[in-house]
C-alpha positions as CSV (number, residue, x, y, z in Angstrom):
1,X,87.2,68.3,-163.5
2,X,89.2,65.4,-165.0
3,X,91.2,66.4,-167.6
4,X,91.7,64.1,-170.9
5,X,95.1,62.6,-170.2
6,X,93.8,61.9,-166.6
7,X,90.6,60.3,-167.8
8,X,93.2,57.8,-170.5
9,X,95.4,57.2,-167.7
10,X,92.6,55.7,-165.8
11,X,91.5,54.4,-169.0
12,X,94.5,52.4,-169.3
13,X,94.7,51.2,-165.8
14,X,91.0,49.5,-166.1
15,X,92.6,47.9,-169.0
16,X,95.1,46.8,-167.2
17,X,93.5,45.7,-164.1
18,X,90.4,43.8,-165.9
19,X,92.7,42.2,-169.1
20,X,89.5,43.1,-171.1
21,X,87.4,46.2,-171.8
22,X,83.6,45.7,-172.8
23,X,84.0,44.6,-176.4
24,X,86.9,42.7,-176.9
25,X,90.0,41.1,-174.9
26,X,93.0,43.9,-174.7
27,X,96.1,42.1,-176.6
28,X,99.0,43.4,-173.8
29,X,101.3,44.7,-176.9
30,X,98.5,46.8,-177.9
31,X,98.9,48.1,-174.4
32,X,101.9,48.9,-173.9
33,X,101.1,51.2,-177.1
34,X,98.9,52.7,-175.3
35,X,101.1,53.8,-173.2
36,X,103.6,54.7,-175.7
37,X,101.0,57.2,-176.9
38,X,100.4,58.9,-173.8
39,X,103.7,59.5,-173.1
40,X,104.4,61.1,-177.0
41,X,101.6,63.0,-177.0
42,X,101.2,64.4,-173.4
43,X,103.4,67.5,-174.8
44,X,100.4,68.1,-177.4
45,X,97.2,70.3,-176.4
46,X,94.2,68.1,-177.2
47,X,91.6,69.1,-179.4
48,X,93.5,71.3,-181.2
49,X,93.0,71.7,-185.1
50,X,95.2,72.1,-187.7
51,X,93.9,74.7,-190.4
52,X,94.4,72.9,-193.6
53,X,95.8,69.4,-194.2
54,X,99.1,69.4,-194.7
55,X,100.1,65.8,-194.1
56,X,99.0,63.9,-197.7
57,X,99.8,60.1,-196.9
58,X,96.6,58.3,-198.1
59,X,95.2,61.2,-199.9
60,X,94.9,61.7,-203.9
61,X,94.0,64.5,-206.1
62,X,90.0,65.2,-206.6
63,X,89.3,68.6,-208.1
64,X,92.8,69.8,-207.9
65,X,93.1,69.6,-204.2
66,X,94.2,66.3,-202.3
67,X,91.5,64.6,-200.1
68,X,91.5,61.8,-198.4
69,X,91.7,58.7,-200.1
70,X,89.6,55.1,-200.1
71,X,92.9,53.5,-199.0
72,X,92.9,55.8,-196.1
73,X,90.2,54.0,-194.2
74,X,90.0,50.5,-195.6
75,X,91.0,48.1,-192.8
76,X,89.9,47.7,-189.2
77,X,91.7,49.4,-186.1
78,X,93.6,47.3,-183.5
79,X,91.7,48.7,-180.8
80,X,87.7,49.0,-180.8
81,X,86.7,51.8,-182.8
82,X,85.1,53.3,-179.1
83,X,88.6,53.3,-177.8
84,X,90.0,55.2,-180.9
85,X,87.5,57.7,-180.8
86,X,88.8,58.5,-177.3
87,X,92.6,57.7,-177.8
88,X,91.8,60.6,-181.4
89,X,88.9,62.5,-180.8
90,X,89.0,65.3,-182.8
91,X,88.7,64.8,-186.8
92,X,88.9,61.4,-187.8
93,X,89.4,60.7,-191.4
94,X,86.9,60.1,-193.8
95,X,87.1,59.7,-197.5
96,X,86.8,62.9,-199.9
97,X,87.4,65.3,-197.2
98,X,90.3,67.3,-196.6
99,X,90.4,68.0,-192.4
100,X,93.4,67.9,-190.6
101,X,94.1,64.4,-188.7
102,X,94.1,64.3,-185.1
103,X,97.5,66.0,-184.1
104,X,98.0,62.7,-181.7
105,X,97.7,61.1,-185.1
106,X,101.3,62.6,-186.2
107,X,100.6,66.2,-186.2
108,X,101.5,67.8,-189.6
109,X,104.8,68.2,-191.5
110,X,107.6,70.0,-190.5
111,X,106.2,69.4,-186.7
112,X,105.4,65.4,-188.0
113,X,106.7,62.9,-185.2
114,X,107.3,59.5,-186.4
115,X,107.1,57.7,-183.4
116,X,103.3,59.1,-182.8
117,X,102.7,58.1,-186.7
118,X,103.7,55.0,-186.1
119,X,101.8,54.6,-183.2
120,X,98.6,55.5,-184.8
121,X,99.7,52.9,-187.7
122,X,99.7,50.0,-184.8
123,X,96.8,51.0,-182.5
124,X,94.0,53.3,-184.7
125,X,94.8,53.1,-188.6
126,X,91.6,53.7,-189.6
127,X,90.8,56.6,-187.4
128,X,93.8,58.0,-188.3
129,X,93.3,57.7,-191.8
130,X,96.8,55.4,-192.4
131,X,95.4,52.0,-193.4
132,X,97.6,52.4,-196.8
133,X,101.0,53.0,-194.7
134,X,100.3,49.0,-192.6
135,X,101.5,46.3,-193.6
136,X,98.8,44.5,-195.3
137,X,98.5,47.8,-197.9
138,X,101.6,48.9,-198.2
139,X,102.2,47.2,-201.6
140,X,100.7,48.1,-205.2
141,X,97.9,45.9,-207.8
142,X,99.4,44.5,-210.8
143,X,99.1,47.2,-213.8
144,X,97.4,43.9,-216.0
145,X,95.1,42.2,-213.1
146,X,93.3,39.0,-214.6
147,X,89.9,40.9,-212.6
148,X,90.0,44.6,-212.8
149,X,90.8,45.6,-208.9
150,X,88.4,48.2,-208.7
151,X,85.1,45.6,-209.3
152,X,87.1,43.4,-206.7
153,X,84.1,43.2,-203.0
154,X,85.6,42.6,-199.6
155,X,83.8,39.0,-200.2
156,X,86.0,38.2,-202.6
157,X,89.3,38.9,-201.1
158,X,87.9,36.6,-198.2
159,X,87.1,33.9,-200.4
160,X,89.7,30.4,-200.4
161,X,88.5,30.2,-204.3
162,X,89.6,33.8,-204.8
163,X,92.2,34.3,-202.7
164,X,95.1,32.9,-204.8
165,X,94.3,35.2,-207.3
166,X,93.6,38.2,-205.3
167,X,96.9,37.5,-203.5
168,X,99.2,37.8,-206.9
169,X,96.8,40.6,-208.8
170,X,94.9,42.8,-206.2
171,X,97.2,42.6,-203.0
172,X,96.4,46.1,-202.1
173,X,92.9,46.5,-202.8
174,X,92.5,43.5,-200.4
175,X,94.9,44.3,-197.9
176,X,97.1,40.9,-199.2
177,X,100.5,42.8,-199.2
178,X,101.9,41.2,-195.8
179,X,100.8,37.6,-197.2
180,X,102.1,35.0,-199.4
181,X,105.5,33.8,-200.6
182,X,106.6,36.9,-202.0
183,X,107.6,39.2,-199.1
184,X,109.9,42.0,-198.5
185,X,113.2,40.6,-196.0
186,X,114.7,44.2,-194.9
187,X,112.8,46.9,-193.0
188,X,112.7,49.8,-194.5
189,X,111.9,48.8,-198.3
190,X,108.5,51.6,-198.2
191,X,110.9,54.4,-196.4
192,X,110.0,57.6,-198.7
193,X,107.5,56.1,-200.5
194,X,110.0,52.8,-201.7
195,X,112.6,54.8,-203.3
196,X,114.7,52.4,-203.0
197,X,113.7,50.9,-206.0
198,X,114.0,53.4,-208.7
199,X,118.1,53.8,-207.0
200,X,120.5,52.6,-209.0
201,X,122.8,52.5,-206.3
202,X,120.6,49.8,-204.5
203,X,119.0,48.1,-207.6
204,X,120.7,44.5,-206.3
205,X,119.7,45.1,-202.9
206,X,116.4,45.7,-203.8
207,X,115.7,43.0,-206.4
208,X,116.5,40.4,-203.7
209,X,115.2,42.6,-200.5
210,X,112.5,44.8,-201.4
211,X,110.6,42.2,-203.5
212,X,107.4,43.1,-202.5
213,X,107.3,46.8,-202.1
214,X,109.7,47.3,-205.5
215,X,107.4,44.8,-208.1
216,X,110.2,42.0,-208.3
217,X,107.8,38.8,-207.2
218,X,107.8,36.4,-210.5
219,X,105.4,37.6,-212.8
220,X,104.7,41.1,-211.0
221,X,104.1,43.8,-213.2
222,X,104.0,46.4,-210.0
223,X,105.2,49.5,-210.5
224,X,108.5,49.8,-208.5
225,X,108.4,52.4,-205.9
226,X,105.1,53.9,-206.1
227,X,104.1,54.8,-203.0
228,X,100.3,55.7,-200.9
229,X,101.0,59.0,-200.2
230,X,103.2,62.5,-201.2
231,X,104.8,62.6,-197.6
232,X,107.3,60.5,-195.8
233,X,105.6,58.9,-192.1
């Protein structure tokens, strides 16, 4: 019988050979991702479980034990949700709960490998339960929003009227952070959960770098350096 890395090696070959799978046309970096993924994660037994979570980006406290957070699962994979589910089949996150990601996902600190984290970043986010650590969320609200972020609908932060306001108030809650004039212009400003900003040290570096991630846009009123998560990717 076909075992699982067989069956996504042939996977990936259709994908290759027909451009296109059933749902949507296959963007060739997303591919070569693929790829990427089988080769990190051929070393890991599939299906396996981890006992407890142990890996808390995207998580928050509820009832004194971390679970899965809302920012955990709020944007859209790369890949179709069916391809997810068979690139991480075993456990993927859902709000409130507390099951161990997909190893293939990262696996789980000290064993954590941040090539297959980042992998599950670009291809699967939201199976993987890391929509907060992408681009588009890896930023904080304003602490004084003119609209309270939390009342703020997915309708809205599609809106052209709301948008402006959305984009300078409530850039996480509607995945904004990667948009607008105020941008981050080094790699590495979120390493650790962004701090960089609260270091001395790098205070200059980061008021002119780090804009984004450490609250300096004009009239932000971010927190510097608060992060999505407890644990480093």
């Amino acid at each position: 019988m076909m075992n699982r890395r067989e069956f996504l090696m042939l996977f990936l070959w259709g994908l290759l050979k027909n451009g296109s799978n059933s749902n949507a046309r296959v963007d060739k970096k997303l591919l070569k991702k693929v790829m990427l993924y089988i080769i990190l994660s051929s070393t890991l037994l599939f299906g396996s479980v981890w006992a407890q979570m142990t890996n808390l980006n995207c998580t928050e406290i509820v009832g004194g034990a971390p679970k899965y957070a809302p920012s955990a699962v709020n944007c859209e994979n790369k890949l179709s949700d069916a391809n997810c589910a068979i690139l991480y089949p075993t456990n993927p996150v859902k709000v409130n709960t507390n099951t161990e990601r997909d190893p293939k996902c990262g696996g789980a600190p000290p064993t954590v490998d941040p090539q297959l984290v980042q992998t599950a970043i670009d291809l699967c986010p939201k199976t993987c339960g890391f929509c907060c650590l992408t681009p588009a969320y890896l930023c904080q609200d304003k602490q004084r929003p003119r609209i309270p972020c939390s009342s703020v609908t997915k309708g809205m932060c599609g809106s052209p009227a709301w948008k402006p306001i959305l984009q300078e108030d409530c850039p996480k809650t509607c995945g904004l952070c990667d948009t607008g004039s105020c941008v981050d212009e080094a790699p590495g400003c979120n390493v650790d959960g962004g701090l960089i900003c609260q270091s001395k040290n790098l205070e200059t570096f980061a008021q002119r770098y780090c804009k984004k991630t450490c609250g300096f846009c004009p009239g932000s009123t971010n927190v510097p350096g608060t992060g999505c998560g407890s644990d480093p990717k």
